[in-house]
C-alpha positions as CSV (number, residue, x, y, z in Angstrom):
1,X,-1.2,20.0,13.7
2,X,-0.2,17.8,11.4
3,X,3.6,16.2,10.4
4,X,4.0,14.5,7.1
5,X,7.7,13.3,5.2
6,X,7.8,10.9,2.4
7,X,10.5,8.2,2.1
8,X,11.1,6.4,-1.1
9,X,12.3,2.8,-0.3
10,X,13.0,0.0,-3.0
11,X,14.4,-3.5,-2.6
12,X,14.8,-7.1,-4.7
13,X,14.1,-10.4,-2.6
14,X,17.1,-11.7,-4.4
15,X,19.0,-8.3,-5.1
16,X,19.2,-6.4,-7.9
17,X,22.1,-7.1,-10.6
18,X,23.4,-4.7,-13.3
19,X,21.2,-6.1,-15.9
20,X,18.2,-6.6,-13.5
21,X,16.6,-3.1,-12.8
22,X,15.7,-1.9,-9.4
23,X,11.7,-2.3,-8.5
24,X,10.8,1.5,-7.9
25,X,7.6,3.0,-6.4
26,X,6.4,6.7,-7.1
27,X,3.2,8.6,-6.3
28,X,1.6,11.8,-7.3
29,X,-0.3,11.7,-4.3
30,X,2.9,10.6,-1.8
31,X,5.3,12.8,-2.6
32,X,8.9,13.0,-0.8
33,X,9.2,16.1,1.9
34,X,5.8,17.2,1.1
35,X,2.7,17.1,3.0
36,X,0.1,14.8,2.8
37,X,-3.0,16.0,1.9
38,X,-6.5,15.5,3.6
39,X,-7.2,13.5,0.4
40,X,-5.5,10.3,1.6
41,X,-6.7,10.8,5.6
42,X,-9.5,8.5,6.9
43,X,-12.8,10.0,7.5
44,X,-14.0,8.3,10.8
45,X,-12.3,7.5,14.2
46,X,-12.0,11.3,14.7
47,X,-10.6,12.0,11.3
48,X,-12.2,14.0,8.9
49,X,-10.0,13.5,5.4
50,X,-11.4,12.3,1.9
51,X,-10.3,8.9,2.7
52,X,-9.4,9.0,-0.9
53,X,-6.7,6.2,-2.2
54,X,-3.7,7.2,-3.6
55,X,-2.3,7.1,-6.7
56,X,0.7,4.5,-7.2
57,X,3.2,3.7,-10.1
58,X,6.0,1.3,-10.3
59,X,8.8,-0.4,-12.7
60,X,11.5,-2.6,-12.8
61,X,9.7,-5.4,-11.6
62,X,11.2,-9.0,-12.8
63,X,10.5,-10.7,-15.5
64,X,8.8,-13.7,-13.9
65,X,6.1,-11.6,-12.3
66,X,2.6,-13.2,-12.5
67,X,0.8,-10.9,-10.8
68,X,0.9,-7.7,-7.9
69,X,0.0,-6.7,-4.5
70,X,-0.2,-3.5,-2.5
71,X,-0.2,-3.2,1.2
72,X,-0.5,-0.1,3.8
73,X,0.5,-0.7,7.1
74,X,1.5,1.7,10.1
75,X,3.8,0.3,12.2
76,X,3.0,2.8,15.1
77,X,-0.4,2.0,15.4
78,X,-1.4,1.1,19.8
79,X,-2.2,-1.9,18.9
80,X,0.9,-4.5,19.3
81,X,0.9,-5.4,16.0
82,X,0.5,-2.3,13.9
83,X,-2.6,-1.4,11.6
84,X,-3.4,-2.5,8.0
85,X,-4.9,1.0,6.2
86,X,-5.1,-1.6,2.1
87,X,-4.5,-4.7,0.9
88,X,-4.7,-5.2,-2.7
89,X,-3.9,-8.3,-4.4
90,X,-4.7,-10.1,-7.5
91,X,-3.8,-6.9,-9.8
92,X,-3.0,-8.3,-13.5
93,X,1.3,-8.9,-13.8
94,X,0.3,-5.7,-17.2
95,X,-0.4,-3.7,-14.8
96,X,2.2,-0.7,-13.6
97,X,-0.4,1.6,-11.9
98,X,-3.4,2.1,-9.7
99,X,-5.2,5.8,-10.0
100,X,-6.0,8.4,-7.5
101,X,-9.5,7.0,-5.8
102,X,-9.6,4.0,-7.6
103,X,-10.2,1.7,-4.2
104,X,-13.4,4.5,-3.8
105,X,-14.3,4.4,-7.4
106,X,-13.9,0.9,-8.2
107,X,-11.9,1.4,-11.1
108,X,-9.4,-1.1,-10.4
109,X,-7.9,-3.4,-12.7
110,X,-10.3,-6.3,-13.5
111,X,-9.2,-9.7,-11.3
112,X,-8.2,-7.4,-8.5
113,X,-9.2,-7.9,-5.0
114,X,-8.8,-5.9,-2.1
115,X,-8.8,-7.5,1.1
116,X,-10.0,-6.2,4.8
117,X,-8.4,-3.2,6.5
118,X,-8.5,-3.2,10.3
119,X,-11.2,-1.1,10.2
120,X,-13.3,-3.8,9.1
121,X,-13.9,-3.6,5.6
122,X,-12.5,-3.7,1.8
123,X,-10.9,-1.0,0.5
124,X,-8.9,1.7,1.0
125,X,-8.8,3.2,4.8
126,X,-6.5,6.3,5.1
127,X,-4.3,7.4,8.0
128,X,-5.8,8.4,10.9
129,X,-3.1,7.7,14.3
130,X,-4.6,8.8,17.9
131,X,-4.9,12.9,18.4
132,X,-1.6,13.7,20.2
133,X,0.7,10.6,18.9
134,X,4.4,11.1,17.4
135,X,3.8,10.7,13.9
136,X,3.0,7.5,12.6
137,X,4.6,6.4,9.3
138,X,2.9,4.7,7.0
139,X,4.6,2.4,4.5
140,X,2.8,2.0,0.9
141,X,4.6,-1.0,-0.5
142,X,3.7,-2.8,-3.8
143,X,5.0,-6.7,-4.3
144,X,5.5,-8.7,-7.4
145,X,4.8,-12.2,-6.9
146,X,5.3,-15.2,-8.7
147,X,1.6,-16.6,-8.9
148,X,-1.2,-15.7,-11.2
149,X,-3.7,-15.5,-8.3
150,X,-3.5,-15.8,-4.5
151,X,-6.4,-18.0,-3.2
152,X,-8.1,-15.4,-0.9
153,X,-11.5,-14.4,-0.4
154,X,-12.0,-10.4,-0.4
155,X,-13.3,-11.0,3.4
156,X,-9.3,-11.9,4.2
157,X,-7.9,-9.6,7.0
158,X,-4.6,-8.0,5.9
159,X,-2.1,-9.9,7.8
160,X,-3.3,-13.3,6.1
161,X,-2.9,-11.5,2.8
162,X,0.7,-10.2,3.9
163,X,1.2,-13.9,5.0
164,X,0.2,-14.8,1.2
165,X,2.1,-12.0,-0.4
166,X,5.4,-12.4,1.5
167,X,5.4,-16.2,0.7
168,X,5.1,-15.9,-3.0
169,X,7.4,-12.3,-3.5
170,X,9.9,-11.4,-6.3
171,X,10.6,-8.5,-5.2
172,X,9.1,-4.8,-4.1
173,X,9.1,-1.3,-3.4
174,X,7.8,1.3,-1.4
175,X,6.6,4.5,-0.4
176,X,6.7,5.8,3.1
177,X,4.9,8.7,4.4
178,X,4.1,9.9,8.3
179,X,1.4,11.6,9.4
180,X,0.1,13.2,12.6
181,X,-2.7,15.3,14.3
C-alpha cells in the first residue's frame, strides 16, 4: 500500500517584501492531498513505476536571477544522509518550467545539466523508499541563483551540486510529496 500528501513550501533567502513577490513552486504531476502516481516512482530497487520526471513550474523569482536549479532529496532515506532522486542545474534564468518526462526525453532547456542521483547516474530517479518504511517525503525544490553557470561536470554527485546551489541562492521554492509501499 502506498501513502502520498503533497506540501507546497516557498521561501526568499532574504525574505520577501511587499513589492518583491514570493518564489512559488506548482506541479501537474505533484499535486497537494493527492496521490502520486506510478508515473513519478523508480523502476528498479524493487519498484516498478515509470520513473517518469515530473512536471514543475515556478514564479516570483528575483530579479537578479542568472540562472536555476532543481533538486529531489528524501530525507528519510537509511542511509545517514538522505537520498538525492535529481539534480538539475544550469537551466537558462528565461526559463519558468520543466515538462512532464523531460529528464527521460531529453527535452530540457538547452545549457542544462543534470547531475548524478544516488543511484548512480544522470537524470531523473523516482521515489522508491524500502517495502514496509513510514512514508518517506520527498522534497522537489527549485533555486534561483545568482550565476550564469555553476562549474560542474554532469558526473557531479548531488550533494556537491547542493553544495554549489546553496552557495550561490536567491531564493526558492518547493514541492513536497511522501510516498510509501
Amino acid at each position: 500500500m502506498r501513502f502520498i500528501t503533497a506540501v507546497l513550501l516557498a521561501t526568499s533567502v532574504f525574505g520577501a517584501t511587499a513589492a518583491q513577490a514570493e518564489m512559488k513552486l506548482t506541479s501537474k504531476d505533484l499535486i497537494a492531498g493527492k496521490s502520486m502516481t506510478d508515473a513519478q516512482v523508480f523502476n528498479s530497487f524493487g519498484c516498478a513505476g515509470k520513473n517518469i520526471s515530473p512536471e514543475l513550474t515556478w514564479s516570483g523569482a528575483p530579479e537578479a536571477t542568472k540562472s536555476f536549479a532543481i533538486m529531489a532529496y528524501d530525507p528519510d532515506a537509511p542511509t545517514g544522509s538522505g537520498w538525492w532522486h535529481w539534480s538539475v542545474f544550469n537551466i537558462p534564468a528565461n526559463a519558468s518550467e520543466i515538462a512532464t518526462g523531460a529528464s527521460g526525453d531529453k527535452k530540457l532547456p538547452a545549457g542544462t545539466v543534470e547531475g548524478h542521483t544516488d543511484f548512480g547516474m544522470s537524470g531523473y530517479g523516482g521515489a522508491c523508499p524500502p517495502a514496509g518504511d513510514q512514508p518517506h517525503h520527498y522534497q522537489f525544490t527549485v533555486y534561483a541563483l545568482s550565476v550564469d553557470k555553476l562549474p560542474l561536470p554532469e558526473t557531479a554527485p548531488a550533494a556537491m551540486v547542493g553544495f554549489y546551489v546553496r552557495a550561490n541562492t536567491l531564493a526558492k521554492a518547493s514541492v513536497e510529496v511522501t510516498y510509501g509501499r
